[in-house]
C-alpha positions as CSV (number, residue, x, y, z in Angstrom):
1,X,-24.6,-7.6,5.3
2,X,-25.7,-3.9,6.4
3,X,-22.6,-1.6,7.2
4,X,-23.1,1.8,8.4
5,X,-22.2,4.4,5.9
6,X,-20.1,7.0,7.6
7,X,-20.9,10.4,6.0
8,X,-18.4,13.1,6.0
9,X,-20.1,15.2,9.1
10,X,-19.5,12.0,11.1
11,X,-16.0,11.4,10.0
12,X,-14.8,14.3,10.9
13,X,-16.3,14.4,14.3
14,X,-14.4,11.0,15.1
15,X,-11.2,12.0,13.6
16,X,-10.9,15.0,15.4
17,X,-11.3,12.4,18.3
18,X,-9.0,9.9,17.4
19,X,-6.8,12.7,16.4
20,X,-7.0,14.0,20.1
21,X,-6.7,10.7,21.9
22,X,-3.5,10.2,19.4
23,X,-1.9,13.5,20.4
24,X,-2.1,12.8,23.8
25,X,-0.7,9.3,23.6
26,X,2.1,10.9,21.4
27,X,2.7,13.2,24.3
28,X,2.8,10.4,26.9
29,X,5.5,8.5,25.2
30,X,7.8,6.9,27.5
31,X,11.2,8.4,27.1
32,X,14.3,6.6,25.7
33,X,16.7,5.2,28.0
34,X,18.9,7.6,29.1
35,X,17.0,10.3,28.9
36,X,15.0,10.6,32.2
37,X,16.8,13.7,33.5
38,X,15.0,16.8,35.0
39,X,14.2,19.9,33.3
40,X,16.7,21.3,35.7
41,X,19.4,18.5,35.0
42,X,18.6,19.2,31.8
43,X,19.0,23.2,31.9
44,X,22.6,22.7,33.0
45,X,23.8,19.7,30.4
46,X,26.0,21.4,28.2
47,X,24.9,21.6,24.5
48,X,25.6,18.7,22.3
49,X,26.5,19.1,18.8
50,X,22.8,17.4,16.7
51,X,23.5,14.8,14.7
52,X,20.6,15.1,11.8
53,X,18.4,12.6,10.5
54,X,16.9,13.0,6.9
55,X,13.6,11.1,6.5
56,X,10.9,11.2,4.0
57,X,7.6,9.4,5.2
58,X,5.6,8.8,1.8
59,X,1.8,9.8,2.4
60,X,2.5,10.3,5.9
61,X,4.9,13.3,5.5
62,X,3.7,16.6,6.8
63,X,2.1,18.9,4.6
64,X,3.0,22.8,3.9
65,X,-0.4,23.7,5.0
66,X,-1.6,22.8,8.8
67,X,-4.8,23.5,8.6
68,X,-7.6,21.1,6.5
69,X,-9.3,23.0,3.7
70,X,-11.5,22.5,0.3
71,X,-7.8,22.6,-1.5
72,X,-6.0,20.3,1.0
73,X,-8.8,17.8,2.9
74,X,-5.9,16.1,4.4
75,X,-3.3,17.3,6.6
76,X,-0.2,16.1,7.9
77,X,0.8,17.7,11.3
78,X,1.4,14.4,13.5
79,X,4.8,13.8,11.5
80,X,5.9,16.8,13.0
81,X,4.2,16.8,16.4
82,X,6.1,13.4,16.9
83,X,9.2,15.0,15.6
84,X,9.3,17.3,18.5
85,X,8.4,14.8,21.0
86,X,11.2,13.0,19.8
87,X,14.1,15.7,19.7
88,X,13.1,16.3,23.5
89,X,13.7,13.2,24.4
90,X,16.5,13.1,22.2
91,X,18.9,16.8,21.7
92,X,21.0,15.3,20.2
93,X,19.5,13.8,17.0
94,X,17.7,16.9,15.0
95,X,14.7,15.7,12.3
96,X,14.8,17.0,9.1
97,X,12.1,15.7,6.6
98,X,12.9,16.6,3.1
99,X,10.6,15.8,-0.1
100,X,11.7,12.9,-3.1
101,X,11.7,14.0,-6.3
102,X,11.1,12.5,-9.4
103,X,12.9,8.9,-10.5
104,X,16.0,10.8,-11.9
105,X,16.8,12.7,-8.9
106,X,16.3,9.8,-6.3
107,X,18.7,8.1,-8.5
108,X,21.3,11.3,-8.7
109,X,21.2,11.5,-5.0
110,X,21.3,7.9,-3.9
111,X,24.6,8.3,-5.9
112,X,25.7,11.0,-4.5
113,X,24.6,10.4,-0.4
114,X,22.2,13.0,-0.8
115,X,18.9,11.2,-0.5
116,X,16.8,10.6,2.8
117,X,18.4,8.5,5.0
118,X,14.7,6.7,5.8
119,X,12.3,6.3,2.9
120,X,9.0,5.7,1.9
121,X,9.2,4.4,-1.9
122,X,8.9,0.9,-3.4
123,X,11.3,-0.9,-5.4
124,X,14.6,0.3,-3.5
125,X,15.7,-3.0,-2.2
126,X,15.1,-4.7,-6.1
127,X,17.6,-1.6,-6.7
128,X,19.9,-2.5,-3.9
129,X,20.3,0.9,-2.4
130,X,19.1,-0.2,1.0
131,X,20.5,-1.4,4.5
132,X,19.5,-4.5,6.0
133,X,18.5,-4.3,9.5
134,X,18.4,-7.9,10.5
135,X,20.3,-6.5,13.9
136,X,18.5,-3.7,15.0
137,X,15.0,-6.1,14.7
138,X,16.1,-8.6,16.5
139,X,17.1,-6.6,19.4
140,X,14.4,-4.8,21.6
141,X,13.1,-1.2,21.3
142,X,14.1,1.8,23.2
143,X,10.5,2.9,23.0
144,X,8.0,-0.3,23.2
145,X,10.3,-2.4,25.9
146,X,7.4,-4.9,26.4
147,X,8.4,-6.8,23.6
148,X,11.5,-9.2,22.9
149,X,12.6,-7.6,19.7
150,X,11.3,-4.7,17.9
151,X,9.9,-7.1,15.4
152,X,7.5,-8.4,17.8
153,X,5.9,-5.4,17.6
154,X,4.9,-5.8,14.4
155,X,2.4,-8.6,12.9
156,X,4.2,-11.9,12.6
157,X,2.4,-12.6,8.9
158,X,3.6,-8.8,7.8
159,X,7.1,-9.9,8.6
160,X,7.4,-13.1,7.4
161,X,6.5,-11.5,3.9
162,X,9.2,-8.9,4.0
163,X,11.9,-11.3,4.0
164,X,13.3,-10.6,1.2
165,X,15.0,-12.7,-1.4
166,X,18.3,-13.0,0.2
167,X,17.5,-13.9,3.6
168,X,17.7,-10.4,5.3
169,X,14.8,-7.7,6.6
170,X,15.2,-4.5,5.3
171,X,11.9,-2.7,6.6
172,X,10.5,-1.7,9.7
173,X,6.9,-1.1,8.6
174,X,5.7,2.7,9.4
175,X,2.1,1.1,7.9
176,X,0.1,-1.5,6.9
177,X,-2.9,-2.3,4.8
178,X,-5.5,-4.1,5.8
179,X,-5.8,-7.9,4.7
180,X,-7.2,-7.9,1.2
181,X,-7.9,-4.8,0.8
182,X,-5.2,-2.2,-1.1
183,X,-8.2,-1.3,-3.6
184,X,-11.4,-0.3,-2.9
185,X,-14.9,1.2,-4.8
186,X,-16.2,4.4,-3.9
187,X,-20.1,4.8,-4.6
188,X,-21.7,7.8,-5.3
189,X,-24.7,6.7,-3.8
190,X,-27.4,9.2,-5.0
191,X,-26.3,7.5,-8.5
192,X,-27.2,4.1,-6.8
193,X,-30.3,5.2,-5.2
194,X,-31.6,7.0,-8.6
195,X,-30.9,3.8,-11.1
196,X,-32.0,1.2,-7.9
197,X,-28.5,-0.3,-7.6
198,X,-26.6,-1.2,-4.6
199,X,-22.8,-1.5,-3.9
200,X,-21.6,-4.7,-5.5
201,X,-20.7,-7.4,-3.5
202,X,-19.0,-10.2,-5.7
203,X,-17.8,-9.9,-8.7
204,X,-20.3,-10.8,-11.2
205,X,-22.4,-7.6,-9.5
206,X,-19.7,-5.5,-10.0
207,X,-19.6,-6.4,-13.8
208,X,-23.4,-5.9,-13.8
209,X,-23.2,-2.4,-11.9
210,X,-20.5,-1.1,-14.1
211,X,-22.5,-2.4,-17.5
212,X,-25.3,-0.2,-16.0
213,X,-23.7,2.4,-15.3
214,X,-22.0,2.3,-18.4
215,X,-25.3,2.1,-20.3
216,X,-26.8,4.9,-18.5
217,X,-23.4,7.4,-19.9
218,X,-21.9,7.0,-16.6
219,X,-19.9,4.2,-16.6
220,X,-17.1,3.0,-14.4
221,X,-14.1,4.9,-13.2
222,X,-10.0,3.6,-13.1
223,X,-8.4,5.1,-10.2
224,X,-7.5,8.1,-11.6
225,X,-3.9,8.4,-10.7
226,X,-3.6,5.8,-13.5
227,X,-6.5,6.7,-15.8
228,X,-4.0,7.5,-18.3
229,X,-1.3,5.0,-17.8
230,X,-3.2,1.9,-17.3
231,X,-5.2,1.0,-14.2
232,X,-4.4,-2.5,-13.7
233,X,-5.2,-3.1,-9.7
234,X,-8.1,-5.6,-10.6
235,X,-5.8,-7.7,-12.1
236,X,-3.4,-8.0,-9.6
237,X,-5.6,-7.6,-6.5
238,X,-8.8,-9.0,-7.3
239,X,-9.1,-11.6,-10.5
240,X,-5.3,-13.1,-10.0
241,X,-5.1,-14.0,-6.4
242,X,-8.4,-16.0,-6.5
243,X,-7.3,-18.0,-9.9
244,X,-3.8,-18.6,-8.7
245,X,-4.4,-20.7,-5.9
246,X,-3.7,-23.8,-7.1
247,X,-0.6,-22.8,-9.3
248,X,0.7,-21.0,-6.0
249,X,1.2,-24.6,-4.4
250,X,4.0,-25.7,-6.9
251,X,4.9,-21.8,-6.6
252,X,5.4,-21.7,-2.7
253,X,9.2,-23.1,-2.3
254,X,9.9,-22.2,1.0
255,X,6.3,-23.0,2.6
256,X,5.6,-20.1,4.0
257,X,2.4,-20.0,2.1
258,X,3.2,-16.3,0.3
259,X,4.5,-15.9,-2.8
260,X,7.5,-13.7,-3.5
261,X,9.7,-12.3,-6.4
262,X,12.0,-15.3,-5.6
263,X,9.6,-17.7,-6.3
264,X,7.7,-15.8,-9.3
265,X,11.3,-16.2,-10.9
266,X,11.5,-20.2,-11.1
267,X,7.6,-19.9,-11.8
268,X,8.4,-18.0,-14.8
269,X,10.9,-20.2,-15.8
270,X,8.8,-23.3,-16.0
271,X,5.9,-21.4,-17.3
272,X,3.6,-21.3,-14.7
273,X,3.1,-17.8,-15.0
274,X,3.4,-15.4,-18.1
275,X,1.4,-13.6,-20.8
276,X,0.6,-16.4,-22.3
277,X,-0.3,-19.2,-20.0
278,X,-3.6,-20.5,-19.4
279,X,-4.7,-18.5,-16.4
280,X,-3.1,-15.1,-17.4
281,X,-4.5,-15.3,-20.8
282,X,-8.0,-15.9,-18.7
283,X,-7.5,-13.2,-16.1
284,X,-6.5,-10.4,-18.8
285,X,-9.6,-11.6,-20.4
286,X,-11.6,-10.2,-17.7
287,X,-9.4,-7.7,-16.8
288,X,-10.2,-6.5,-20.2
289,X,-14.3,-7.0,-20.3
290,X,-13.9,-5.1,-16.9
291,X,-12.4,-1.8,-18.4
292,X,-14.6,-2.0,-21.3
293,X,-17.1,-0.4,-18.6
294,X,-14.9,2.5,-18.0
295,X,-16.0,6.1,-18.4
296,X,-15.3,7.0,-22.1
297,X,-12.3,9.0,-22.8
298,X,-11.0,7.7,-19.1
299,X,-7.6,8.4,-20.3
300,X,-8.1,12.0,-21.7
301,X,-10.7,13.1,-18.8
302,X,-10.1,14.3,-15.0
303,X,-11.2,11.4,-13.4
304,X,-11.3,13.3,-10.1
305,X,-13.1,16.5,-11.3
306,X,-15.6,14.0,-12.7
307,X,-16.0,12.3,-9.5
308,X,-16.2,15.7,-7.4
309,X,-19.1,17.0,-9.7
310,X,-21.3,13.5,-9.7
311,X,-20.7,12.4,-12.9
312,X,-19.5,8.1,-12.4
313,X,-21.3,6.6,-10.0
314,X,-18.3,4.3,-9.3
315,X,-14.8,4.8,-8.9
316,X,-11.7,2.3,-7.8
317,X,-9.5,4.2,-5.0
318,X,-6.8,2.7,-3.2
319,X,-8.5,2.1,0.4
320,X,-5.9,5.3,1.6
321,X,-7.8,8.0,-0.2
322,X,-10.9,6.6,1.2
323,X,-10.2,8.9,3.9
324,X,-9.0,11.7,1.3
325,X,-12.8,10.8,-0.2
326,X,-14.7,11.2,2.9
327,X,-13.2,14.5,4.0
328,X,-13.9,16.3,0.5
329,X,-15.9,19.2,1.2
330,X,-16.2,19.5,-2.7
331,X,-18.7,16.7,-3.0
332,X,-22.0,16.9,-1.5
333,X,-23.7,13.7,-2.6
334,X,-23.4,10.9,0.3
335,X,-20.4,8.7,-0.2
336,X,-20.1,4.5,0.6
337,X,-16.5,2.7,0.5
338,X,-16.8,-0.6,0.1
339,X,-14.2,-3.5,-0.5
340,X,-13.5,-4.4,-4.3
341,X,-14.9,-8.3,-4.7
342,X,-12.6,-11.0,-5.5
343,X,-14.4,-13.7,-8.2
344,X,-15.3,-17.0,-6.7
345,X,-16.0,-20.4,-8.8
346,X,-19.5,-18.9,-9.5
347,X,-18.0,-15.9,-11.3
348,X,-15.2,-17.1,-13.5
349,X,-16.0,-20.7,-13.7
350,X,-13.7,-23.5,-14.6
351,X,-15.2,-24.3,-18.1
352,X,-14.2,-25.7,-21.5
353,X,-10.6,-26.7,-20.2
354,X,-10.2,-23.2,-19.3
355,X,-9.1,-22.3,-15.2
356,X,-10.9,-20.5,-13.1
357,X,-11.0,-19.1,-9.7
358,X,-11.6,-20.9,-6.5
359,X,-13.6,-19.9,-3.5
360,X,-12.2,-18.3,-0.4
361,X,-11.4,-21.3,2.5
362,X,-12.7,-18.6,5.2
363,X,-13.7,-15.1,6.1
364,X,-12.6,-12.2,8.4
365,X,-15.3,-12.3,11.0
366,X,-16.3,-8.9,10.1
367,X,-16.1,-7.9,13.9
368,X,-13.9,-4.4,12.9
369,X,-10.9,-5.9,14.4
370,X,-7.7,-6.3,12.1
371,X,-7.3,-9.8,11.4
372,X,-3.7,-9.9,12.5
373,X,-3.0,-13.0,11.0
374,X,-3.5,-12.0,7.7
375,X,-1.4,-8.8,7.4
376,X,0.9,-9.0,4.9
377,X,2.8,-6.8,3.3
378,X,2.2,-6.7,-0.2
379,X,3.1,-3.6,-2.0
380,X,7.0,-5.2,-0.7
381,X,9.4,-3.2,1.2
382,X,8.3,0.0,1.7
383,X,10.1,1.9,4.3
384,X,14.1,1.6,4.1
385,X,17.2,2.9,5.3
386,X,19.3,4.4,2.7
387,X,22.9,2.8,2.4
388,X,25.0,6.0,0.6
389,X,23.2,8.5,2.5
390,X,23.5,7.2,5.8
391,X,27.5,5.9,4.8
392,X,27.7,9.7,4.1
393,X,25.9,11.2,7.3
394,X,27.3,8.6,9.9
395,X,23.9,8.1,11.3
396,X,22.8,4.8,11.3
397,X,21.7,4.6,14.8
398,X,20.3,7.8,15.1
399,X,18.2,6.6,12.2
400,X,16.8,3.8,14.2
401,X,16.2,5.9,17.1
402,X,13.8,7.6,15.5
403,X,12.3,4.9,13.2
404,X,11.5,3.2,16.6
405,X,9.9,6.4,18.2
406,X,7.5,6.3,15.0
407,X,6.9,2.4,15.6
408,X,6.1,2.4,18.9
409,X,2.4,1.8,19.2
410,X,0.8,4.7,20.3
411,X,2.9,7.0,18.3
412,X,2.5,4.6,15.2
413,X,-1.1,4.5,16.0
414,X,-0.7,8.7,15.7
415,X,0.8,9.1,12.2
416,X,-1.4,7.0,11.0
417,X,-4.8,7.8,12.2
418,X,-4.3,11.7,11.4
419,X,-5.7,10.8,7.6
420,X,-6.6,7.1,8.1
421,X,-5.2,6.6,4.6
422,X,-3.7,3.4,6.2
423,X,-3.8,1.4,9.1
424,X,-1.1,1.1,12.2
425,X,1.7,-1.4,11.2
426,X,2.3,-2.1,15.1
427,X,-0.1,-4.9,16.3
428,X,-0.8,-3.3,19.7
429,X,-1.9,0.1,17.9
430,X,-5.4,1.2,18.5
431,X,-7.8,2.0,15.0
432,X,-9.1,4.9,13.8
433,X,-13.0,4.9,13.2
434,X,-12.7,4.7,9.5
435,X,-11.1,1.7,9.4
436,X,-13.2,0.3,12.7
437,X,-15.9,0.7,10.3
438,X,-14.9,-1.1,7.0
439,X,-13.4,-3.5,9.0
440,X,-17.1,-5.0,9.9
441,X,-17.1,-6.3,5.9
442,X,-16.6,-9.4,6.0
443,X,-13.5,-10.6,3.5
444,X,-12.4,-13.5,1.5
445,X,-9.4,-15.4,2.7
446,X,-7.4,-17.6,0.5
447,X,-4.6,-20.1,1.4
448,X,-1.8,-17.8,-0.5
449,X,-1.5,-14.2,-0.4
450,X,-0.1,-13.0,-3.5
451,X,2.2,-9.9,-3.9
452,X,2.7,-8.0,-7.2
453,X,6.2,-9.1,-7.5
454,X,5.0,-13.1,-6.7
455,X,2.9,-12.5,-10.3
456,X,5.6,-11.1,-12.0
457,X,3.7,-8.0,-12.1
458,X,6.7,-5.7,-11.1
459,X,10.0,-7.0,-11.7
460,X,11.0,-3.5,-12.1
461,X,9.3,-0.3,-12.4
462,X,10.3,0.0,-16.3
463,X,8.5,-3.2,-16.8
464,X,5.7,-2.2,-14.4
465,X,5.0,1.2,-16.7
466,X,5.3,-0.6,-20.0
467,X,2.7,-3.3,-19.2
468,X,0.1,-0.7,-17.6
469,X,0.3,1.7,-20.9
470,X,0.2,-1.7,-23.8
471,X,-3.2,-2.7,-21.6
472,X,-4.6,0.9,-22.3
473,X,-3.6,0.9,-26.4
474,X,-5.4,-2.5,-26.4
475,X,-8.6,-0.8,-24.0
476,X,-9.1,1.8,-26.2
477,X,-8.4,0.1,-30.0
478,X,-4.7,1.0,-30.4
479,X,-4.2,-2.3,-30.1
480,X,-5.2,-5.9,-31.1
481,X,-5.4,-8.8,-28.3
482,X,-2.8,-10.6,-30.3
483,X,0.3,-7.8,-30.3
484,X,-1.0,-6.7,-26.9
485,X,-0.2,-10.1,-25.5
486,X,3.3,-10.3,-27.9
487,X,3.9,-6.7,-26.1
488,X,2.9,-8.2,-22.9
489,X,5.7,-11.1,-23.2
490,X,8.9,-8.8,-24.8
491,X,8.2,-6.5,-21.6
492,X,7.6,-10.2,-19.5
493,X,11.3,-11.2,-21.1
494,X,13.1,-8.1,-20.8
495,X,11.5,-7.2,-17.0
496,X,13.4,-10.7,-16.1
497,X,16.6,-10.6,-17.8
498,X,17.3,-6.7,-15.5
499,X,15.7,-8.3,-12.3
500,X,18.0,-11.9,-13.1
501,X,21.3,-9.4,-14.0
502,X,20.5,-6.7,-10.6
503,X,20.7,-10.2,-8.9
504,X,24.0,-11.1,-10.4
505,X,25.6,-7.8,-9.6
506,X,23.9,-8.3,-6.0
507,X,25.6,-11.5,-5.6
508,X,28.8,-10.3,-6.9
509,X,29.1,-6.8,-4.3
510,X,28.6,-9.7,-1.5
């Protein structure tokens, strides 16, 4: 199908308009209870004593710098803008948002009660650091009183798929990505108009663009916050999900038709999944012919410098720096974002006795409407409540306060639609025009949506690392298919025995 390309001129012009529609729905925010006092009311209330809130929002946490620029093409004032809002309506809570350092300090100040009492970072409820907040979701919001719950506000599917192991919801989501769609290709397209290619739209294409581009001293760029540590999204979000359809059935325990870390554990168990089982072995396989069209010297080289000066004509970006992409003033050639194709039986074929993948059952409709339906959240829990810091600070409620003020939908819709790096987790938020735009592809839909954790692709970040870097030794000749696959299953083995004993201790503390 023909989508409009949306050059950087034009998205600017519409993000300064969604960023002005936004700011006025920010400012238009219906207060909390409680709080509809006059400003004269108000001028005579004695001061109250400000009970802080420590949050740190991940990508949407406001920048130093509040202005855009060629050194920062993405800026993050709506974080604060909201905060204000918020502390007017509430005097007594004060917003402090604080920056997360490396994985030693989170860890020194989880221990200590120091870290953000809300937090954007993966892998914290694996770690059991967070707060379950079954309670506060099932009971309505100050700010969005047209629902039931607060959960309602959210989509359904995303929900459901945060449940986590043990039965409890430990994430309001601040964001969401759209259905199938975490990874994404950026074109340089005065590349593709000079070698007569076109964006690829299944996955055989992108295996013959890459080869070309290859050929031609180009080749095929990782996303480069990776490059050197293994870029392994096509794996998990492209060739897996597609071949794992069928395996997902005896997978799916509860029904629910998504596949979590609870049921990639039994899976593992009776070999479904692993290094070394039929469709794993087939999918690395590809995942492998795949990066053998990378850039040379990918993991040596500045894969962003080499994107900025024209020098791949293809590049994998998660789908939140499209918007980081677009507003570049560095790069002057005309950009097109595309979706990343999943393989269908015509791709990898079931041949031989070896698996292969299946076709989708549907497709979006292509219309630029989020498939609601379909949202799921499958990075995991993303944004939590910290236990120790919040124990420490006494805030708990305060902390909901404000994690509903930055839920409700027009303010949600707000943070996110400053950058577009993602799209509004609340169901009743309005779009920005970037993602209006890619969401007229139309995209595969499979019975089971598969999250890293449901492939046994991050049973812990140690693991997660370990696997990324083997993949790159075997890429690049440091290492044969056979000990990259006996890596592959001591880093399998010992992932599993830390997830199976954090479980334990889990079980144990309750």
């Amino acid at each position: 199908m023909t989508v409009k390309r949306l050059s950087r001129r034009n998205f600017l012009k519409v993000t300064a308009g969604a960023m002005g529609a936004g700011l006025v729905a920010a400012c238009a925010a219906p207060p909390a209870p409680g709080q509809e006092m006059s400003a004269e009311s108000a001028g005579d209330a004695p001061a109250q004593a400000q009970v802080e809130v420590y949050a740190n929002l991940g990508s949407l946490h406001p920048t130093e710098w509040t202005t855009r620029s060629a050194e920062h093409p993405m800026v993050g004032n709506a974080a604060r803008i909201l905060a204000q809002r918020f502390e007017d309506l509430n005097s007594d809570i004060k917003i402090v948002f604080n920056e997360a350092g490396d994985d030693a300090w989170l860890t020194a100040a989880v221990s200590s009660g120091e870290a953000p009492d809300l937090m954007s970072r993966l892998d914290l409820v694996q770690r059991g650091w967070c707060v379950p907040i079954d309670q506060w979701l099932d009971q309505p919001s100050r700010y969005a009183p047209q629902y039931d719950a607060w959960r309602d506000s959210f989509y359904p599917s995303m929900m459901e798929s945060l449940t986590w192991s043990d039965g409890h919801d430990y994430t309001a989501p601040i964001r969401a990505i759209w259905p199938y769609l975490e990874v994404g290709l950026a074109c340089n397209m005065e590349i593709f108009d000079e070698m007569g290619l076109t964006p690829p739209a299944t996955w055989t294409e992108q295996m013959e663009v890459s080869q070309a581009l290859k050929e031609a001293g180009l080749g095929l760029s990782p996303w480069p916050r990776e490059g050197e540590t293994g870029n392994c999204w096509p794996l998990a979000l492209q060739i897996l999900p597609p071949m794992m359809q069928e395996i997902c059935k005896e997978m799916d325990r509860d029904g629910d038709f998504f596949v979590g870390i609870e049921e990639a554990l039994p899976a593992y168990r009776n070999e479904l999944i692993g290094p070394y089982t039929p469709v794993y072995q087939r999918a690395w396989e590809e995942m492998y012919a795949l990066a053998r069209t990378w850039v040379d010297g990918f993991n040596t080289t500045d894969l962003d410098l080499l994107w900025r000066e024209g020098s791949v004509g293809m590049q994998y970006r998660a789908t939140w720096e499209f918007a980081t992409l677009a507003n570049d003033p560095n790069v002057a050639f005309e950009r097109q974002f595309v979706p990343s194709p999943m393989p269908g039986s015509a791709d990898i074929p079931a041949e031989d006795g070896q698996p292969g993948a299946f076709d989708p059952n549907e497709w979006t409709a292509g219309d630029g409407n989020v498939p609601g339906d379909q949202v799921q959240a499958i990075r995991g829990p993303q944004d939590v409540m910290i236990k120790s810091a919040t124990e420490r600070r006494n805030n708990r409620d305060e902390v909901i306060n404000w994690w509903q003020f930055i839920t409700e939908p027009e303010n949600n819709a707000f943070l996110n639609n400053e950058n577009q790096q993602f799209i509004p987790s609340a169901k009743d938020a309005k779009l920005g025009p970037l993602w209006s735009t890619i969401g007229q592809y139309k995209l595969p839909l499979y019975t089971y949506t598969i999250a890293w954790w449901g492939m046994g692709l991050l049973w812990d970040w140690d693991y997660f690392t370990e696997w990324r870097r083997i993949f790159v030794a075997w890429v690049i000749g440091d290492m044969d298919k056979e000990t990259f696959f006996a890596r592959e299953q001591r880093s399998w083995d010992e992932g599993v025995a830390r997830y199976e004993a954090l479980l334990k201790d889990q079980e144990s503390d309750s």
